[in-house]
PyMOL Python script that loads the backbone (N, CA, C, O; Angstrom):
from pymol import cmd

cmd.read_pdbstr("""\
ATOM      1  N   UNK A   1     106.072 114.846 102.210  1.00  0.00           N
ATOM      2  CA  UNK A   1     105.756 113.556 101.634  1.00  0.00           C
ATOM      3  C   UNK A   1     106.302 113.494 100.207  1.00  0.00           C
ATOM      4  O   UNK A   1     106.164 114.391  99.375  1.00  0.00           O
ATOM      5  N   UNK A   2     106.876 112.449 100.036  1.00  0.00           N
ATOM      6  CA  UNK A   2     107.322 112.397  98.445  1.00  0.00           C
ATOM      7  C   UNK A   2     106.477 112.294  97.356  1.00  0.00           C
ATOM      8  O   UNK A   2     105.404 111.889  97.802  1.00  0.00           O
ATOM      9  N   UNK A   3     106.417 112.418  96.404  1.00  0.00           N
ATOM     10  CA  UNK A   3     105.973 112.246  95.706  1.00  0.00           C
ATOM     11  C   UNK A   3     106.115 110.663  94.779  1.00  0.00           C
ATOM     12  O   UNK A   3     107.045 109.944  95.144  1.00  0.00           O
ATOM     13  N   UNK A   4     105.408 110.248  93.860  1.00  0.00           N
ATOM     14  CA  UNK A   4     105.365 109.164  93.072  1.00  0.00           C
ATOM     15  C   UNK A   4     106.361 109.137  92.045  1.00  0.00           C
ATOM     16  O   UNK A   4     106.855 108.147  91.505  1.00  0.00           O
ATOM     17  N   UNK A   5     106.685 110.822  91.766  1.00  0.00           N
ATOM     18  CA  UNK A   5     107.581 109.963  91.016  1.00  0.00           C
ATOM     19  C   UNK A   5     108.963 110.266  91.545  1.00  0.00           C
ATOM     20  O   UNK A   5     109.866 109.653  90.975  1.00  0.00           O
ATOM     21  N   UNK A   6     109.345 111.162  92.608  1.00  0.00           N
ATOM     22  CA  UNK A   6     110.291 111.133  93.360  1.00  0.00           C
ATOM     23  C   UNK A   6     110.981 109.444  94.132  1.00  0.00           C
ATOM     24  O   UNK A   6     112.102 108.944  94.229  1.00  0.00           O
ATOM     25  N   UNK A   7     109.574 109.036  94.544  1.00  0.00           N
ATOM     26  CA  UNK A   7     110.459 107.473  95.397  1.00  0.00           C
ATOM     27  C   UNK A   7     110.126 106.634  93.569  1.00  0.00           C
ATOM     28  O   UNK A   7     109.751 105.480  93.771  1.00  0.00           O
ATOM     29  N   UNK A   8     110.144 106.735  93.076  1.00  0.00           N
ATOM     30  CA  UNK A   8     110.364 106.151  91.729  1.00  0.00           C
ATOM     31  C   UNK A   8     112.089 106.217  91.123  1.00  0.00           C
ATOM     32  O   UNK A   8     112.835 105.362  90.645  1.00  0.00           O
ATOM     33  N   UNK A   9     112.241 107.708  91.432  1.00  0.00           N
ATOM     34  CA  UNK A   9     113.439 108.235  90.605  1.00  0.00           C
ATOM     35  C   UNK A   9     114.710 107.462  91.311  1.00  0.00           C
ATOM     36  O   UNK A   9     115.665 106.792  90.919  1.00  0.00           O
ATOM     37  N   UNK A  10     114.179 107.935  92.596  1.00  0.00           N
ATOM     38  CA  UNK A  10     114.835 106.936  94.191  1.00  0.00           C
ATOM     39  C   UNK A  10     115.175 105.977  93.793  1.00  0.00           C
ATOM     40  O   UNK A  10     116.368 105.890  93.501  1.00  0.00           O
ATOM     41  N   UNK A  11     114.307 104.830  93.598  1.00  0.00           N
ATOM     42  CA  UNK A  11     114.345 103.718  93.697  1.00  0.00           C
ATOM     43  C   UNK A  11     115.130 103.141  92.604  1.00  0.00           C
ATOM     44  O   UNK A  11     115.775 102.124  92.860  1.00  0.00           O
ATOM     45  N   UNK A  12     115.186 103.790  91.059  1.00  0.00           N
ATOM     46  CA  UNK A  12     115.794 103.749  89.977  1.00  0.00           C
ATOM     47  C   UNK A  12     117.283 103.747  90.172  1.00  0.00           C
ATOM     48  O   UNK A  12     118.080 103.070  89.523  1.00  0.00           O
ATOM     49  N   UNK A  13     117.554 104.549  91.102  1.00  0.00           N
ATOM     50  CA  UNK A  13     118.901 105.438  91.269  1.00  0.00           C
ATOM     51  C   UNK A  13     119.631 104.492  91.953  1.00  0.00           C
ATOM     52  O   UNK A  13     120.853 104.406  91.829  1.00  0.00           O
ATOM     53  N   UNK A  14     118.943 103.737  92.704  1.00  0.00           N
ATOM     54  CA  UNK A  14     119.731 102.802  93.620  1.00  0.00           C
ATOM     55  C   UNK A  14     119.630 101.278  92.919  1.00  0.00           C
ATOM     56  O   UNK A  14     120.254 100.373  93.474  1.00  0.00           O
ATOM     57  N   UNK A  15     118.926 101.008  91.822  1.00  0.00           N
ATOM     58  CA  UNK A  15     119.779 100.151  90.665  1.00  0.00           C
ATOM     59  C   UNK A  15     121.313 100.338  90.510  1.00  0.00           C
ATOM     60  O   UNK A  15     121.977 101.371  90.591  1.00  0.00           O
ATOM     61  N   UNK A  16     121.790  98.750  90.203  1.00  0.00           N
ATOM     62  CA  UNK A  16     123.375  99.279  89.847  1.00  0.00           C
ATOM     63  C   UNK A  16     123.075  99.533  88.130  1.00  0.00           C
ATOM     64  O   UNK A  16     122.086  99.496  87.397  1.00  0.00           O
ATOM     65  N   UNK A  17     124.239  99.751  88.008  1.00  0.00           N
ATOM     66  CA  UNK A  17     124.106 100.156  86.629  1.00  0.00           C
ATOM     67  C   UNK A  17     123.928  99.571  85.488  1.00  0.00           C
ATOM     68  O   UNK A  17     123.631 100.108  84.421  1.00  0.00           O
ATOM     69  N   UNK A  18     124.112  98.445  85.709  1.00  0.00           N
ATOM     70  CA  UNK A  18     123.529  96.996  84.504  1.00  0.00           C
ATOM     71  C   UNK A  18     122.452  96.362  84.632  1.00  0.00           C
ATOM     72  O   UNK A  18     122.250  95.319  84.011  1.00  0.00           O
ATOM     73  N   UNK A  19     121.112  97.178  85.911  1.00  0.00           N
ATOM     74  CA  UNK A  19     120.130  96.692  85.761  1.00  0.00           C
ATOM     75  C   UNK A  19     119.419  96.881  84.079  1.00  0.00           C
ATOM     76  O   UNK A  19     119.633  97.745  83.229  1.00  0.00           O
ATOM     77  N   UNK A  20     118.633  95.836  84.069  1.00  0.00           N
ATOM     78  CA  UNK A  20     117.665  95.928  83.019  1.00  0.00           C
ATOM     79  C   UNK A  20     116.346  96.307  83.133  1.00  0.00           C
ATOM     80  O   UNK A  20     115.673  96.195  84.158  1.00  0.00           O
ATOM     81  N   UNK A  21     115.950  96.789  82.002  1.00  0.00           N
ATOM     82  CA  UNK A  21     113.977  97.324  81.888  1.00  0.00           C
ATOM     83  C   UNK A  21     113.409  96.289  82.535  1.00  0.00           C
ATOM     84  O   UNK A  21     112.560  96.813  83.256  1.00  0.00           O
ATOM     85  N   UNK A  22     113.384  95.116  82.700  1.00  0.00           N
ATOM     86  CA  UNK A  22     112.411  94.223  84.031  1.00  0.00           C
ATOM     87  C   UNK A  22     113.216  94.617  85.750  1.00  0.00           C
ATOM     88  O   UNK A  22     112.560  94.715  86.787  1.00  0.00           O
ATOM     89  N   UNK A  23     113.983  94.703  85.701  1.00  0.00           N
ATOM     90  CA  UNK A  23     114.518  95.148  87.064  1.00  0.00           C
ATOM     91  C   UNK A  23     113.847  96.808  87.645  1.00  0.00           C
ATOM     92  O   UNK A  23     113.525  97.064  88.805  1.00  0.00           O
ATOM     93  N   UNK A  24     113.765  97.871  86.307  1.00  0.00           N
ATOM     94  CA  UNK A  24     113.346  98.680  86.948  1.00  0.00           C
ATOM     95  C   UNK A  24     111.921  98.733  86.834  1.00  0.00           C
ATOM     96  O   UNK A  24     111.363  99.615  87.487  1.00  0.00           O
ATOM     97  N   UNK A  25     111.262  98.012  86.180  1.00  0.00           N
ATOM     98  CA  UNK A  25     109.934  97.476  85.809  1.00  0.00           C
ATOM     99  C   UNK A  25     109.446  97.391  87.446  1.00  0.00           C
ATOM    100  O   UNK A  25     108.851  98.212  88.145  1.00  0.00           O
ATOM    101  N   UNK A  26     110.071  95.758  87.791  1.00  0.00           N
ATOM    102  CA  UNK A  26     109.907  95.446  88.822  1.00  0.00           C
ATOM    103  C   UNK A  26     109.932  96.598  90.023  1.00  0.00           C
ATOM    104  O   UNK A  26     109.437  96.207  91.080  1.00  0.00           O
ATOM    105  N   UNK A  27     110.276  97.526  90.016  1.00  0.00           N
ATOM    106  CA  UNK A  27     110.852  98.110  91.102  1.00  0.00           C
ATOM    107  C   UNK A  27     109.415  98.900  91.405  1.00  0.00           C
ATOM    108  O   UNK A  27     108.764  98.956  92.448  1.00  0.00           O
ATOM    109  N   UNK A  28     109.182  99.458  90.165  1.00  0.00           N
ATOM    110  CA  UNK A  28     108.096 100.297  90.095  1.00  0.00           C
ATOM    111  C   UNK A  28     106.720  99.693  90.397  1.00  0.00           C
ATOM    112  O   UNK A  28     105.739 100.395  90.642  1.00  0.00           O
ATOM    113  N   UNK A  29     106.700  98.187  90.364  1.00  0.00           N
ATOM    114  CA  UNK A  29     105.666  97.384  90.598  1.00  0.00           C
ATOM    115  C   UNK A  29     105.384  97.517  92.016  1.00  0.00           C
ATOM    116  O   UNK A  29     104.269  97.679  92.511  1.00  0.00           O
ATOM    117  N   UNK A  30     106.285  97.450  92.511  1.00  0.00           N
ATOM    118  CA  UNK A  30     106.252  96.967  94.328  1.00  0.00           C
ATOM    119  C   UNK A  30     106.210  98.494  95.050  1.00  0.00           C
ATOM    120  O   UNK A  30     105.997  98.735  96.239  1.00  0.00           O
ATOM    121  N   UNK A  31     106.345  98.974  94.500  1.00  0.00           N
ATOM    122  CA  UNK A  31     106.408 100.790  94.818  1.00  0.00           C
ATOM    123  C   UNK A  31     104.498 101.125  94.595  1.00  0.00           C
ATOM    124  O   UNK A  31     103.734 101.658  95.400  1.00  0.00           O
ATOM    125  N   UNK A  32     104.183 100.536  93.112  1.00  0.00           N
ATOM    126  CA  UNK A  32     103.013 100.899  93.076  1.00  0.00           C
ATOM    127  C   UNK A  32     101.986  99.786  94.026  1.00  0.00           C
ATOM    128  O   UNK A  32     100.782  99.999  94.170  1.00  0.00           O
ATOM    129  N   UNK A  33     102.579  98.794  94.521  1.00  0.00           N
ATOM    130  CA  UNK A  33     101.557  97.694  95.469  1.00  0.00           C
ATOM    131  C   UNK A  33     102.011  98.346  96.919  1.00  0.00           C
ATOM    132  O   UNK A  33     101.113  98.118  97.730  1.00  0.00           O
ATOM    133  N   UNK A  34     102.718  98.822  97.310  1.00  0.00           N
ATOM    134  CA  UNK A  34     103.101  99.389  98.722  1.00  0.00           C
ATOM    135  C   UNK A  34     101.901 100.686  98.221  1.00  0.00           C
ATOM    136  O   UNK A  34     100.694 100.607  98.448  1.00  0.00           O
ATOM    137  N   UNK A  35     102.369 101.476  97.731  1.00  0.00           N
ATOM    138  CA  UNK A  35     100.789 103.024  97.907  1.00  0.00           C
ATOM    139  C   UNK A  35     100.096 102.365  97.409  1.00  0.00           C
ATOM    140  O   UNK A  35      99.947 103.272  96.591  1.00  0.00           O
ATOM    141  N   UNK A  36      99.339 101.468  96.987  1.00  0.00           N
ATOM    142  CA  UNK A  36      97.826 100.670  97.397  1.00  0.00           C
ATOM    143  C   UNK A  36      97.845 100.287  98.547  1.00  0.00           C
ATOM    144  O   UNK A  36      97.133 101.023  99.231  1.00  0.00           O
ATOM    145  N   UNK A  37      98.378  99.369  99.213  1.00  0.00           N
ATOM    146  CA  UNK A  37      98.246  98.431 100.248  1.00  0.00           C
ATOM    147  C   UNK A  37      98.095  99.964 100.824  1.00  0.00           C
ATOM    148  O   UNK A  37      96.931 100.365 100.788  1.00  0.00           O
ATOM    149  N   UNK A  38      98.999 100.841 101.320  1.00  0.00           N
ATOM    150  CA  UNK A  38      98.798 101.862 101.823  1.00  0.00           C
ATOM    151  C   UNK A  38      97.328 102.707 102.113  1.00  0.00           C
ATOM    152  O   UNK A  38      96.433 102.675 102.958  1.00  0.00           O
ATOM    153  N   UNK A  39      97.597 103.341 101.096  1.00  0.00           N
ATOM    154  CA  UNK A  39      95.975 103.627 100.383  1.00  0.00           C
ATOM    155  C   UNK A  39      94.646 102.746 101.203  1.00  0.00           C
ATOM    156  O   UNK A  39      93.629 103.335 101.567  1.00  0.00           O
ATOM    157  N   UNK A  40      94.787 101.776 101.339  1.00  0.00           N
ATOM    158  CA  UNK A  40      93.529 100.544 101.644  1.00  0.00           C
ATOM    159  C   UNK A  40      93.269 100.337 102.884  1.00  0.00           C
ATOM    160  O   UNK A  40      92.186 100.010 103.368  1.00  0.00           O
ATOM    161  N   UNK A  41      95.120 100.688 103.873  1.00  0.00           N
ATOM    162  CA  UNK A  41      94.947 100.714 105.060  1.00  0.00           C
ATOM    163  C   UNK A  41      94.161 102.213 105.577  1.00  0.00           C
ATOM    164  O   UNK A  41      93.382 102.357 106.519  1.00  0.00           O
ATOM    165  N   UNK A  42      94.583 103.070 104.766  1.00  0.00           N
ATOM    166  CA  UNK A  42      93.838 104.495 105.360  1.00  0.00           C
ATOM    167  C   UNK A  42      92.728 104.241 105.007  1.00  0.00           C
ATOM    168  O   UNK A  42      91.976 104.696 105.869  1.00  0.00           O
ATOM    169  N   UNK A  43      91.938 103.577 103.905  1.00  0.00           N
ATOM    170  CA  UNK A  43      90.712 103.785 104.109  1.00  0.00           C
ATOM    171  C   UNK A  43      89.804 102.671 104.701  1.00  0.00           C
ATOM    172  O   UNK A  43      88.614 102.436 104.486  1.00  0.00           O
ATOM    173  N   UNK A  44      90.825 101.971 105.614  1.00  0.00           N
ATOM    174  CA  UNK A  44      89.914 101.000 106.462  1.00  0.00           C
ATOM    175  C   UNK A  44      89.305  99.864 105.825  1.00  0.00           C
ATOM    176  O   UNK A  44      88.395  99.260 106.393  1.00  0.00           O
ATOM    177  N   UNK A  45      90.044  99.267 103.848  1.00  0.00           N
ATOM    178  CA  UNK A  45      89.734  98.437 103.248  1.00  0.00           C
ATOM    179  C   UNK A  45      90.337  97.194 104.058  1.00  0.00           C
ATOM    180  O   UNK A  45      90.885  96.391 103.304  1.00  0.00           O
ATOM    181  N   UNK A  46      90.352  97.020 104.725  1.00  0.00           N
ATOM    182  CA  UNK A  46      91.336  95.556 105.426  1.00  0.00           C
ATOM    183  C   UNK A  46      90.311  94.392 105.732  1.00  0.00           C
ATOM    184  O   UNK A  46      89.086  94.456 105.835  1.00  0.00           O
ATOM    185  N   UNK A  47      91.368  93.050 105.875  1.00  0.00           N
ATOM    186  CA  UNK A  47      90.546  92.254 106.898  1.00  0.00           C
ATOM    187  C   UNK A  47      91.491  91.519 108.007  1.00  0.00           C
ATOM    188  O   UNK A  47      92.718  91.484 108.097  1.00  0.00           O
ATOM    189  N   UNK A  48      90.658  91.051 108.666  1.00  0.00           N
ATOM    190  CA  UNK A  48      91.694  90.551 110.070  1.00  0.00           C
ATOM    191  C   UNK A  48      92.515  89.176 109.563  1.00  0.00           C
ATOM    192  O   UNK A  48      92.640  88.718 108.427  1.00  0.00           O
ATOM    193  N   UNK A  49      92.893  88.823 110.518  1.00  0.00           N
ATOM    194  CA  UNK A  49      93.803  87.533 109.784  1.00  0.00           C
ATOM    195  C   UNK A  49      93.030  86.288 110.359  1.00  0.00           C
ATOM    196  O   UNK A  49      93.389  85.112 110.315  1.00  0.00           O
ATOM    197  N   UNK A  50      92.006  86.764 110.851  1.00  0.00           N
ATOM    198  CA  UNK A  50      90.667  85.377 110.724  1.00  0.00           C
ATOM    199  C   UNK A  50      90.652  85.280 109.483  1.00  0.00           C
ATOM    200  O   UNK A  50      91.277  84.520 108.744  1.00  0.00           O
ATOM    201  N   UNK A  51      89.505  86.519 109.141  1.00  0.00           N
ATOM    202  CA  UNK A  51      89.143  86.456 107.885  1.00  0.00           C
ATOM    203  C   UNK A  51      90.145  85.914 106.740  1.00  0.00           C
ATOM    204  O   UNK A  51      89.517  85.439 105.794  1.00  0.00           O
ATOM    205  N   UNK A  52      91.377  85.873 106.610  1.00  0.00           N
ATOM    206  CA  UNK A  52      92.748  86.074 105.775  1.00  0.00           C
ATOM    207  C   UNK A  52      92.582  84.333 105.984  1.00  0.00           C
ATOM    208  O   UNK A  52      92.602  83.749 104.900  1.00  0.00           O
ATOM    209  N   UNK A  53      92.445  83.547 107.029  1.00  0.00           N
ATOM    210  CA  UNK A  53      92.718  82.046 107.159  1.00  0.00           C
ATOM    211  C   UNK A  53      91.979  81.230 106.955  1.00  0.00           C
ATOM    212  O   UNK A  53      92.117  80.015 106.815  1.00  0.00           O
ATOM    213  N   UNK A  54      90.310  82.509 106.901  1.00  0.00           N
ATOM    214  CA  UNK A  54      89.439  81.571 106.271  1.00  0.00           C
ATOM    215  C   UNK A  54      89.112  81.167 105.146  1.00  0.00           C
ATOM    216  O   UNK A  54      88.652  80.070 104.830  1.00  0.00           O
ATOM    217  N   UNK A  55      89.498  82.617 104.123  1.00  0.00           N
ATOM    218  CA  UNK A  55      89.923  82.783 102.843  1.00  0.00           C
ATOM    219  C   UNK A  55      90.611  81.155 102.336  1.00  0.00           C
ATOM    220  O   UNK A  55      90.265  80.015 102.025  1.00  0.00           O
ATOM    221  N   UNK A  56      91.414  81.738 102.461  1.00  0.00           N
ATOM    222  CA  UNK A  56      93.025  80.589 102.432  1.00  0.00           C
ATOM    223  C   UNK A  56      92.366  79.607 102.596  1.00  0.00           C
ATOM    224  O   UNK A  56      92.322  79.008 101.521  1.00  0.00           O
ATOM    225  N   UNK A  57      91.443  78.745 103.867  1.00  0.00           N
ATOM    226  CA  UNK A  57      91.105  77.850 103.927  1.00  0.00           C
ATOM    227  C   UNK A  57      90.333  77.218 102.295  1.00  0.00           C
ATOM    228  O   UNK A  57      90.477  76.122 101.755  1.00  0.00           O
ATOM    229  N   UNK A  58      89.517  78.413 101.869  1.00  0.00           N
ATOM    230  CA  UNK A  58      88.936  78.096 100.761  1.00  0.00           C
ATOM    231  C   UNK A  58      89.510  77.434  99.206  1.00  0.00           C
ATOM    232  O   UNK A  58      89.093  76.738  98.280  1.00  0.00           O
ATOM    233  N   UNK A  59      90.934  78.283  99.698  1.00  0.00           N
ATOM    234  CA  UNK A  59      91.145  77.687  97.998  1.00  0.00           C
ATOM    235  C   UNK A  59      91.658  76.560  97.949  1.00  0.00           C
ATOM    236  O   UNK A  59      91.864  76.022  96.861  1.00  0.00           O
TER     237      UNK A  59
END
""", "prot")
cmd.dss("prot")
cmd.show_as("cartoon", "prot")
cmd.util.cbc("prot")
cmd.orient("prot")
């Protein structure tokens, strides 16, 4: 399993080379919301996509 800051370094690396500090900003954002979302599914934090439409219905 990789590590955090391995698919980080990854993900950096495959910037072209005129990305900017919000590009790799960004990168690291969606890296750190994928191992949550992750994270939430192993521990059975979820809800169904009832629940998800009833939500939604609310706002």
């Amino acid at each position: 399993m990789e590590t955090l800051k391995e698919k980080s370094i990854e993900a950096i690396s495959k910037l072209p080379n005129n990305a900017n500090i919000d590009d790799i900003m960004y990168r690291l954002y969606v890296i750190d919301k994928i191992r949550k979302g992750e994270k939430a599914v192993k521990e059975g934090k979820t809800i169904s996509t009832e629940e998800l439409r009833k939500e939604i219905e609310s706002w």
